[in-house]
N, CA, C and O atoms as a MOPAC input file, in Angstrom:
PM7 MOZYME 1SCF
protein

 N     12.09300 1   115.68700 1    55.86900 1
 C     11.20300 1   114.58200 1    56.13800 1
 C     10.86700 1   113.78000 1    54.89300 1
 O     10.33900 1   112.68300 1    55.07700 1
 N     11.08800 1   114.15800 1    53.72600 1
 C     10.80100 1   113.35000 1    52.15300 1
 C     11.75200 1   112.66200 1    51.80600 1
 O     11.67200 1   112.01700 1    50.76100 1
 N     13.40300 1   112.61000 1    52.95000 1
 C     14.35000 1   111.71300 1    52.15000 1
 C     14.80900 1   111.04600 1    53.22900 1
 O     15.38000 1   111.63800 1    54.14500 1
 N     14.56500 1   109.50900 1    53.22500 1
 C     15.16200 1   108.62500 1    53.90700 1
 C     15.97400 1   107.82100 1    53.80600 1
 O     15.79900 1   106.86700 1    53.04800 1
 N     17.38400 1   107.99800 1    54.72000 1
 C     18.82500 1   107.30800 1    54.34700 1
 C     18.08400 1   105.73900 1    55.04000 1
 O     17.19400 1   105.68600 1    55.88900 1
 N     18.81500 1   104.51700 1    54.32900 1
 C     18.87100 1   103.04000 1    54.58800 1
 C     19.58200 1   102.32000 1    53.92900 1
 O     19.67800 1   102.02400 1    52.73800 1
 N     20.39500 1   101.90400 1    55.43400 1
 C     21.48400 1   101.25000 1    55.51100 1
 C     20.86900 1    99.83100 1    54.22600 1
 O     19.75600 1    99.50700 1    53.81100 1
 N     22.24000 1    99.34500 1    53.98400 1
 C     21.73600 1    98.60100 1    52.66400 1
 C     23.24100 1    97.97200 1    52.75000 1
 O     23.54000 1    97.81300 1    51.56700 1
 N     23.97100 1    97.68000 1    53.28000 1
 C     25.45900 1    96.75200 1    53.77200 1
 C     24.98300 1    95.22200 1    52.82200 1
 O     23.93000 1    94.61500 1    52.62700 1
 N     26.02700 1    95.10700 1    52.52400 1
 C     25.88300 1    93.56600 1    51.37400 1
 C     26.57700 1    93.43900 1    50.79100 1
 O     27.54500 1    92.68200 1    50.86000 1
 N     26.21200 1    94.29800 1    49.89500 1
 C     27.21700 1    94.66900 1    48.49500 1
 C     28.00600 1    95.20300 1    48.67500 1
 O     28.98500 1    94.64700 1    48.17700 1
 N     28.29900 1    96.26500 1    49.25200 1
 C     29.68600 1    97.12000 1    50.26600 1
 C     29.26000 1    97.41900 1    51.80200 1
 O     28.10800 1    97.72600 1    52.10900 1
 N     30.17600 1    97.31200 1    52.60200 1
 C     30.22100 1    98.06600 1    53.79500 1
 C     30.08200 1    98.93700 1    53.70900 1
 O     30.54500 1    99.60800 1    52.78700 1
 N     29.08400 1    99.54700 1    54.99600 1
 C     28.67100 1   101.27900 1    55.02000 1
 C     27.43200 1   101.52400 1    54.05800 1
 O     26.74200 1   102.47700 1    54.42100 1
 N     27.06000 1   100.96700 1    53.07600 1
 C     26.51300 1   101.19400 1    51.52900 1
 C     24.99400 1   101.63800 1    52.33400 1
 O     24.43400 1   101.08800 1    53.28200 1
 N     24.62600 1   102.78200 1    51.58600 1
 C     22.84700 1   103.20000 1    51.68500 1
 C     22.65700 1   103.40200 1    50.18800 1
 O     23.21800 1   103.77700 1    49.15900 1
 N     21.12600 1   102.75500 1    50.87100 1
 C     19.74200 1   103.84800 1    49.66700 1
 C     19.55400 1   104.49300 1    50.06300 1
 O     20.06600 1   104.70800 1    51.16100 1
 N     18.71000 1   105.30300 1    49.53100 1
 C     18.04000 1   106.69100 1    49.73000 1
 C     16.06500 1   105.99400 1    49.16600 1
 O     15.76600 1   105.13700 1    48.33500 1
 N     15.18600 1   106.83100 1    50.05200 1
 C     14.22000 1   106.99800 1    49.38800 1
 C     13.32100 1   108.17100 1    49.64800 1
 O     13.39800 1   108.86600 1    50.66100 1
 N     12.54400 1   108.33300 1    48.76100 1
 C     12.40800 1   109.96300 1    48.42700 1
 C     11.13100 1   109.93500 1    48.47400 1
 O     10.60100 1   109.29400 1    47.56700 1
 N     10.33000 1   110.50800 1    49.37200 1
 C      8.71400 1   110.95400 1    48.72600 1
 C      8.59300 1   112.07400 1    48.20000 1
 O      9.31700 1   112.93800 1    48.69300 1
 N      7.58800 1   112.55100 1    46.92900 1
 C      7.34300 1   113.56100 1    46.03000 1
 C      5.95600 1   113.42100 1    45.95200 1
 O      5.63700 1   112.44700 1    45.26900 1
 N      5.09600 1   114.00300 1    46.37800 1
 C      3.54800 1   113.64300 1    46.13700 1
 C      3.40900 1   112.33500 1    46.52800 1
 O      3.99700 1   111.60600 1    47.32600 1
 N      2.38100 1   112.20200 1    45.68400 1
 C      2.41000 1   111.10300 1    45.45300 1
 C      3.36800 1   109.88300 1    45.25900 1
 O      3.09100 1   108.75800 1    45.67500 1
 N      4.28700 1   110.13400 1    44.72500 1
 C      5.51600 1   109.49200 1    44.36600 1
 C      6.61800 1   109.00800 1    45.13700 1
 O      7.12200 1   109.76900 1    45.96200 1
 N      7.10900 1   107.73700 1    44.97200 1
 C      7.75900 1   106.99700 1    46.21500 1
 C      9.10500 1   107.30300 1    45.14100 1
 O      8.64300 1   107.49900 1    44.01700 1
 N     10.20700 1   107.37500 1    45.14400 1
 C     11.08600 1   106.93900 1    44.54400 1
 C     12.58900 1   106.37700 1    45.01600 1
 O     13.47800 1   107.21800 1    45.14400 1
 N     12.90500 1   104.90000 1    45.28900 1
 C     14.06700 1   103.94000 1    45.65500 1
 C     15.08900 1   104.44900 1    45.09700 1
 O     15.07900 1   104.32000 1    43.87300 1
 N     16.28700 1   105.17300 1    45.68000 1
 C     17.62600 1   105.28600 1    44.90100 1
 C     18.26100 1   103.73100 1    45.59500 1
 O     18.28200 1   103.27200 1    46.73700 1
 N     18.72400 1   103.25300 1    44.29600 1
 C     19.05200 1   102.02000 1    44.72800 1
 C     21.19400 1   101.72100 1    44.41900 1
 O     21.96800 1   100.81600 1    44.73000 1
 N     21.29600 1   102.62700 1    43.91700 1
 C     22.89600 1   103.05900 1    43.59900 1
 C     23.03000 1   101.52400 1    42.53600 1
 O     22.32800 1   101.35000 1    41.53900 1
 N     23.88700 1   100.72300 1    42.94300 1
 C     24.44600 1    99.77000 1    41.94400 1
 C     24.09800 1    98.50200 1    43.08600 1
 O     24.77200 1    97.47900 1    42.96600 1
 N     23.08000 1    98.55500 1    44.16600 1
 C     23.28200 1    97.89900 1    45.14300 1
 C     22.62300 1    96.61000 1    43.86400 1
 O     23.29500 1    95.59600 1    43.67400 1
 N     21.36300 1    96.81500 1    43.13000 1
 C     20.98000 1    96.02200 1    42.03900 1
 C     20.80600 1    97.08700 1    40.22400 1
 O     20.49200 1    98.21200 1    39.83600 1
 N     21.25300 1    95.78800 1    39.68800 1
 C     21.31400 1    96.85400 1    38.52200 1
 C     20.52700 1    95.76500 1    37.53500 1
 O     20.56700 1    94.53500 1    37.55700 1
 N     19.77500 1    96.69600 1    36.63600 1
 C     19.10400 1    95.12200 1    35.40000 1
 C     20.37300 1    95.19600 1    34.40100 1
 O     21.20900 1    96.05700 1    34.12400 1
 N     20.15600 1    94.13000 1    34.07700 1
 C     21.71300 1    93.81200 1    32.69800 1
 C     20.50300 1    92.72200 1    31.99000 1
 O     20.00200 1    91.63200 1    32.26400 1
 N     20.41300 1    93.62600 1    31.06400 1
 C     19.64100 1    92.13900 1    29.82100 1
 C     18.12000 1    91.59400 1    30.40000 1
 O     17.57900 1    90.50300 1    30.21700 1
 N     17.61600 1    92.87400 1    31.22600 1
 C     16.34100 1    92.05600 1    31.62900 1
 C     16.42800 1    91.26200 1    32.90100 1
 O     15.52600 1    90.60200 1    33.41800 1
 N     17.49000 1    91.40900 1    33.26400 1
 C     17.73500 1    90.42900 1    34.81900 1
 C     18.17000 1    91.30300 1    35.87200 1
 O     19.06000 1    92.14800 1    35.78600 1
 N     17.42800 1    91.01300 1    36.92600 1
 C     18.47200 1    92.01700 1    38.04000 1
 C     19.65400 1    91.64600 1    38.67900 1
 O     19.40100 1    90.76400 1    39.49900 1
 N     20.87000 1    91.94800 1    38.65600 1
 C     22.24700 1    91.39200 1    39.23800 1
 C     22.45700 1    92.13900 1    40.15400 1
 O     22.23100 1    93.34600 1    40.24300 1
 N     23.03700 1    91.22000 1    41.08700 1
 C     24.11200 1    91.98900 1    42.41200 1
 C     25.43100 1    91.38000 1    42.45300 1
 O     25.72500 1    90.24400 1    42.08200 1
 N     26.18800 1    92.26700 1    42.94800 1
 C     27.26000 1    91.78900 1    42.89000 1
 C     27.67600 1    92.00400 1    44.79200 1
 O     27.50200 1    93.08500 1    45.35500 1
 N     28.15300 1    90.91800 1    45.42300 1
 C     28.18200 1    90.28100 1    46.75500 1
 C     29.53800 1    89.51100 1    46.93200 1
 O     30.07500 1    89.11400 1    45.89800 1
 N     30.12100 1    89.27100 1    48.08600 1
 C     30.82800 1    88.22000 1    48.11900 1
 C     30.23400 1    87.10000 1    49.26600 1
 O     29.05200 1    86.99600 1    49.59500 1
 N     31.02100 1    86.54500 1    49.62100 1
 C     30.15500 1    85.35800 1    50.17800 1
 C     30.51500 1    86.18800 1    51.64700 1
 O     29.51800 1    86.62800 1    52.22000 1
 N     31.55000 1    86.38700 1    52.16300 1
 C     31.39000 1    86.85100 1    53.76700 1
 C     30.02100 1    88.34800 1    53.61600 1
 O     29.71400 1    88.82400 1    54.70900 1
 N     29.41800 1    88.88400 1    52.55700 1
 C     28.85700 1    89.59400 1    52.75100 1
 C     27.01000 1    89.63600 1    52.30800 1
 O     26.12400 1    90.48800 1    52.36800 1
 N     27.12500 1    87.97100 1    51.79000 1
 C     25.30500 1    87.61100 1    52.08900 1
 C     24.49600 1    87.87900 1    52.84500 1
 O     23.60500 1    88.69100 1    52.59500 1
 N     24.61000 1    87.29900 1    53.87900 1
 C     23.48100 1    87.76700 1    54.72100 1
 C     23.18300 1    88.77000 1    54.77800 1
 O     22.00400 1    88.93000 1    54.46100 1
 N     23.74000 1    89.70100 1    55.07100 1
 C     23.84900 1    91.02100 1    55.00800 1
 C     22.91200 1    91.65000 1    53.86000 1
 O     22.09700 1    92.54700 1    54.07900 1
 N     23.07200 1    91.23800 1    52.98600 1
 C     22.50900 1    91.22300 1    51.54300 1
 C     21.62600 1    90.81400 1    51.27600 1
 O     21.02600 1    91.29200 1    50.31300 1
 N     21.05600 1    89.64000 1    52.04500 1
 C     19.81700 1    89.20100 1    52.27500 1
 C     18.59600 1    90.36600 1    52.73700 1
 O     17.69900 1    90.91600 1    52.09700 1
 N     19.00500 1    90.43500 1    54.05200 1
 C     18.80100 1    91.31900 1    55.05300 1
 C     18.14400 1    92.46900 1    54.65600 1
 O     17.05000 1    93.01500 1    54.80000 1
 N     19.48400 1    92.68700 1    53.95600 1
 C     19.32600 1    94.47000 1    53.14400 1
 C     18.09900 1    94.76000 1    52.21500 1
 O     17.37000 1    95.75000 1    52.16300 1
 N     18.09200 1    93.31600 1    51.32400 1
 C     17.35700 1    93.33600 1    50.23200 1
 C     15.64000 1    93.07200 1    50.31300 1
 O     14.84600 1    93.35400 1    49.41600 1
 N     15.27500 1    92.38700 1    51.78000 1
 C     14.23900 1    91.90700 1    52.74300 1
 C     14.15100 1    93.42900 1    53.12200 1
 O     13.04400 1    93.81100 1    52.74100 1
 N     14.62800 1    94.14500 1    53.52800 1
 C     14.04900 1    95.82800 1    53.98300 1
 C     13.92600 1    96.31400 1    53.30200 1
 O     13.55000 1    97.38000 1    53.78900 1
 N     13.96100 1    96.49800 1    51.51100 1
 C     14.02900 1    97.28800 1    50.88400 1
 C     12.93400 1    96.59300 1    50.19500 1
 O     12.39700 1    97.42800 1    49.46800 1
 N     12.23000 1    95.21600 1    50.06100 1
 C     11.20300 1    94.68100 1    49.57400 1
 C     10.30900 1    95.42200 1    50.46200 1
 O      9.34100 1    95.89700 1    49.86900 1
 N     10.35300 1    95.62000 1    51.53700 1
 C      9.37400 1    96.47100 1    52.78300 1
 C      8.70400 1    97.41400 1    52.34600 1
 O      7.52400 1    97.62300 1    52.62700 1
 N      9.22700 1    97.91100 1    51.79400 1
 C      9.46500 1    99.71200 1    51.91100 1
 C      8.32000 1   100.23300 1    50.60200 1
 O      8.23400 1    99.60100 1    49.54900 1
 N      7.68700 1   101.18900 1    50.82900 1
 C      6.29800 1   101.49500 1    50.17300 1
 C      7.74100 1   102.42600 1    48.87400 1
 O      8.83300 1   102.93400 1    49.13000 1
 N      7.16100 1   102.29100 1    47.87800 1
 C      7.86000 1   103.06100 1    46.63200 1
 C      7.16500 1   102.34700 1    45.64300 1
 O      6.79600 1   101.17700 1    45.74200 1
 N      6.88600 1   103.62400 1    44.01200 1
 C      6.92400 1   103.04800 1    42.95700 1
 C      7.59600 1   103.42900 1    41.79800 1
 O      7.23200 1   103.33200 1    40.62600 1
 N      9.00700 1   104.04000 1    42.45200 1
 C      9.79600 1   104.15900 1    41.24600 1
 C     11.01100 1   103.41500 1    41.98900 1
 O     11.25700 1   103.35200 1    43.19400 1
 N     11.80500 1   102.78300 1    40.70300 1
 C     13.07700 1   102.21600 1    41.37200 1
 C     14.56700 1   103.13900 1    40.40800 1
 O     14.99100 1   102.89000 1    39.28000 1
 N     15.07900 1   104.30900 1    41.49600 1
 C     15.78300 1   104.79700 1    40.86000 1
 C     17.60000 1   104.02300 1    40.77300 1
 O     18.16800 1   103.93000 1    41.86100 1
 N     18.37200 1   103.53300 1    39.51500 1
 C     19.08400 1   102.81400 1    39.52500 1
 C     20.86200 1   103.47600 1    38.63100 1
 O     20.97000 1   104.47100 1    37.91500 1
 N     21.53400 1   102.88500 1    38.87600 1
 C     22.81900 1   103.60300 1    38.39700 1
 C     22.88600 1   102.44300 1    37.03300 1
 O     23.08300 1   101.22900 1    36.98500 1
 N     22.54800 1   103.77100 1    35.73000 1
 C     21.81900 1   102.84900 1    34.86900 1
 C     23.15200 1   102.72000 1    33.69300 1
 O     22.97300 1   102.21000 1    32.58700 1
 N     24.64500 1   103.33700 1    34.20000 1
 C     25.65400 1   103.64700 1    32.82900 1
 C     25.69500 1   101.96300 1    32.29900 1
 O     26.20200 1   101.01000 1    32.89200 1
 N     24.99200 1   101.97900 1    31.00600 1
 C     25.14600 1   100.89800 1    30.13900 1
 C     24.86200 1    99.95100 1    30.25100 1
 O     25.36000 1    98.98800 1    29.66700 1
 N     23.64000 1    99.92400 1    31.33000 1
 C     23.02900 1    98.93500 1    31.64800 1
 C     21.31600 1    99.14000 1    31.45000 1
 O     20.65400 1    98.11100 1    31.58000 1
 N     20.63600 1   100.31500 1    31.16900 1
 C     19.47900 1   100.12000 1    30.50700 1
 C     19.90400 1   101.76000 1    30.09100 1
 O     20.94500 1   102.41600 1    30.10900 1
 N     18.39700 1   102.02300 1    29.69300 1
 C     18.38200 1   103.47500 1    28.91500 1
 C     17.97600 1   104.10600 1    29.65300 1
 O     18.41800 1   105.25400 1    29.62200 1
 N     17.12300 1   103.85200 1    30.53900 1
 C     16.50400 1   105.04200 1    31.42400 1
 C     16.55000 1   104.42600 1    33.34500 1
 O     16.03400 1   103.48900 1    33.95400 1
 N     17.41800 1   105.51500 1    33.68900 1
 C     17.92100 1   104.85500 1    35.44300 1
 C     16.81700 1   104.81100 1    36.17100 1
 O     16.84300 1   104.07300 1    37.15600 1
 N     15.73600 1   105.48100 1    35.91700 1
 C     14.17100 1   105.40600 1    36.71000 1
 C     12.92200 1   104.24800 1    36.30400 1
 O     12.44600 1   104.38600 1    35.17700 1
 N     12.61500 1   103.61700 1    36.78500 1
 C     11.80600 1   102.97200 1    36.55500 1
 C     10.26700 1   102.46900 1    37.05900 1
 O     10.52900 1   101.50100 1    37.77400 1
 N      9.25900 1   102.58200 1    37.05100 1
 C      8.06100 1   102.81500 1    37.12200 1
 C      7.83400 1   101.18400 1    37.92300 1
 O      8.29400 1   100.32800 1    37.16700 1
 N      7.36100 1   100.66900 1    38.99100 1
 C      7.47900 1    99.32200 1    39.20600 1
 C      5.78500 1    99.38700 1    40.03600 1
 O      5.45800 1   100.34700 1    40.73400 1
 N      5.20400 1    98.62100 1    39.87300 1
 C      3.67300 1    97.88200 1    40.39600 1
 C      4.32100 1    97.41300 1    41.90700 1
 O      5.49300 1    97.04400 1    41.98800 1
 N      3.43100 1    97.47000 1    43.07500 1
 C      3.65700 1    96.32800 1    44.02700 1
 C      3.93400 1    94.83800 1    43.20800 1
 O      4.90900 1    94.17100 1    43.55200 1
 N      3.38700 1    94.54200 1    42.54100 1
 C      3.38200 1    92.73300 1    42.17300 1
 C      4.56000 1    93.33800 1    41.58700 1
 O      5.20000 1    93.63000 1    42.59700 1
 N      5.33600 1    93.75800 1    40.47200 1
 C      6.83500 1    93.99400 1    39.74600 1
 C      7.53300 1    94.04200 1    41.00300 1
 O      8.37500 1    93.14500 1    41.05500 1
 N      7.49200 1    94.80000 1    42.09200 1
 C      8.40700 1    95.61100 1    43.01300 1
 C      8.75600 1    94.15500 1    44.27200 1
 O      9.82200 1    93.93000 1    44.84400 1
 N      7.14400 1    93.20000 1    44.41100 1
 C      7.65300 1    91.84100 1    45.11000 1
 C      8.70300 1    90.71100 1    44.12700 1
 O      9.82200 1    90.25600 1    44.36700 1
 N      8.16800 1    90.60300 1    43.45300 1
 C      8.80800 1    89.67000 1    41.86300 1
 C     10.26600 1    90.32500 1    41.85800 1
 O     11.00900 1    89.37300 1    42.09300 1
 N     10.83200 1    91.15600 1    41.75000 1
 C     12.28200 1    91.85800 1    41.62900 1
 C     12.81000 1    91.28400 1    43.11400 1
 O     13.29100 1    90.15200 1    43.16200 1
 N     12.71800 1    91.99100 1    44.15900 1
 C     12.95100 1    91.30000 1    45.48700 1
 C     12.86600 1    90.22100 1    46.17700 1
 O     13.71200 1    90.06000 1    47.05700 1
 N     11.93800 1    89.29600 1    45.99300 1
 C     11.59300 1    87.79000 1    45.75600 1
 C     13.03900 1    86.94000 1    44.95600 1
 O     13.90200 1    86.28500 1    45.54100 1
 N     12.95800 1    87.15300 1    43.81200 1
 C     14.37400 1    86.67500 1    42.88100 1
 C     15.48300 1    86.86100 1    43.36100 1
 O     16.25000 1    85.93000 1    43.60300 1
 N     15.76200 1    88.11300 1    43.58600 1
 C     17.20400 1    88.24500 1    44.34700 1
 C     17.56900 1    87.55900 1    45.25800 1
 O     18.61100 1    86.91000 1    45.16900 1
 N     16.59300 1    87.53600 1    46.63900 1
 C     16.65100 1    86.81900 1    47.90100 1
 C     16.87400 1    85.25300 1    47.34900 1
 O     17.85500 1    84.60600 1    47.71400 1
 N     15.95900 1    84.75700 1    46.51600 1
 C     16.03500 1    83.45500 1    45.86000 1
 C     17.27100 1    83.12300 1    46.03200 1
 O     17.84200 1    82.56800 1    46.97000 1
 N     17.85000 1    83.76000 1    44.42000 1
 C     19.37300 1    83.95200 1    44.11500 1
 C     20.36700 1    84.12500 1    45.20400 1
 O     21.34600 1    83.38100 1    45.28000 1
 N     20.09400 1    85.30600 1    46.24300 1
 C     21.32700 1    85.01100 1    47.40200 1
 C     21.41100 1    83.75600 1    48.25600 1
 O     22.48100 1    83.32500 1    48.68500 1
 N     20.16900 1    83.16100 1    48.49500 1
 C     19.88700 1    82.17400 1    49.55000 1
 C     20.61700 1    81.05700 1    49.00100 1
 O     21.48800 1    80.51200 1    49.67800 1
 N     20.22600 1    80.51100 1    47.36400 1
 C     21.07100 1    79.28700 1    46.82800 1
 C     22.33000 1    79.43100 1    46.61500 1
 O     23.08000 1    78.48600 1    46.37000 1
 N     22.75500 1    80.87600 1    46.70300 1
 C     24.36400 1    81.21000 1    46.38500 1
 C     25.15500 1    81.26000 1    45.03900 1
 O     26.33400 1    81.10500 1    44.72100 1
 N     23.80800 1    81.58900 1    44.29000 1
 C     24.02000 1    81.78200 1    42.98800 1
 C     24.69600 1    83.35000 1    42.59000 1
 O     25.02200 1    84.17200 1    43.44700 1
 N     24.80500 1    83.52900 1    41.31300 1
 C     25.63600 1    84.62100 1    40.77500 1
 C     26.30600 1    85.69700 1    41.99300 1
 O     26.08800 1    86.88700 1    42.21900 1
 N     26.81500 1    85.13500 1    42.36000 1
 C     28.37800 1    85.49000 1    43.13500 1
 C     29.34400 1    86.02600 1    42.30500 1
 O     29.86300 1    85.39900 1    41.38200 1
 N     29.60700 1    87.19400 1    42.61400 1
 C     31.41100 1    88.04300 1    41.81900 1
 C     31.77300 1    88.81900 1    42.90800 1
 O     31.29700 1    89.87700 1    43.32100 1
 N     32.97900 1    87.91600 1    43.44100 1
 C     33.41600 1    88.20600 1    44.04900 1
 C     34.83000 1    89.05600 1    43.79500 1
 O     35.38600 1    88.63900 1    42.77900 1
 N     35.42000 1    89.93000 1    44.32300 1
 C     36.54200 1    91.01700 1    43.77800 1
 C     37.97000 1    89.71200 1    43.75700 1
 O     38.17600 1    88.62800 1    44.30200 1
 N     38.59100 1    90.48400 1    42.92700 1
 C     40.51900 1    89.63900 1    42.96800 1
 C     41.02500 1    90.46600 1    44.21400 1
 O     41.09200 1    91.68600 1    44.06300 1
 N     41.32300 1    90.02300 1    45.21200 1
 C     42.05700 1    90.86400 1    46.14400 1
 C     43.22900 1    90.03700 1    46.60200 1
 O     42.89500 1    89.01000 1    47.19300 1
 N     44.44600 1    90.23000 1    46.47800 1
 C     45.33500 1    89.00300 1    46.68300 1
 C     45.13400 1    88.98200 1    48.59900 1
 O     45.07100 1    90.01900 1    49.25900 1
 N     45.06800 1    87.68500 1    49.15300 1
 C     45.02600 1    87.37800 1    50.45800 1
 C     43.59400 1    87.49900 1    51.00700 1
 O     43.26000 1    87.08700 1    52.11800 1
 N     42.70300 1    88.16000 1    50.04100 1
 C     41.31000 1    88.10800 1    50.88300 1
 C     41.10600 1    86.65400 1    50.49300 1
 O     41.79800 1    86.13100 1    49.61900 1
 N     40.11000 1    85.97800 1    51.17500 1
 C     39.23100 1    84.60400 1    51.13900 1
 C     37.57800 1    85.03900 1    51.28000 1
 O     37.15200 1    85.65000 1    52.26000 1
 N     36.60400 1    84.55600 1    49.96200 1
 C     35.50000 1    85.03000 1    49.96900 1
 C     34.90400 1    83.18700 1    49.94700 1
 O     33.70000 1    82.92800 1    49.94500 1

């Protein structure tokens, strides 16, 4: 009953978080669905898989937690991170921003796909 699978489709097909209660303690496994690079949070999406990503990222702004656990290789120092409601809307807020105008898009080389 302390670990809840959610669907999180966007960034890959099939793709979940996990979130974990511990006491007190909420903690978001968020895999690579967002990662910080330099102080910014990035996703990586293609265009047939926005909405989705929207979607995903709108349920996971929902969701009561105040740690955001992240797949951190070489992208910060520590994969756990301590986040406020106001940090935890502000992170989720931006992204949605960012997917809605169709900004930072990386999309894969796949010869014959169309993104």
């Amino acid at each position: 009953e302390d670990l809840e699978i959610i669907p999180t489709p966007g960034h890959t097909t099939g793709a979940f978080s996990y979130l974990w209660s511990s006491g007190d303690s909420k903690y978001l496994f968020l895999g690579d669905v967002l990662v910080p690079v330099d102080g910014e949070w990035k996703f990586w999406v293609t265009r047939a898989g926005r909405q989705s990503m929207i979607q995903s990222m709108e349920l996971l702004q929902a969701l009561d937690f105040n740690y955001l656990v992240i797949n951190s290789f070489a992208c910060t120092e520590f994969p756990c991170i301590a986040v406020t409601p106001e940090e935890k809307s502000e992170i989720f807020t931006d992204v949605i921003q960012k997917l809605r105008k169709s900004e930072n898009f990386v999309a894969p080389s796949v010869a014959g796909m169309n993104y």
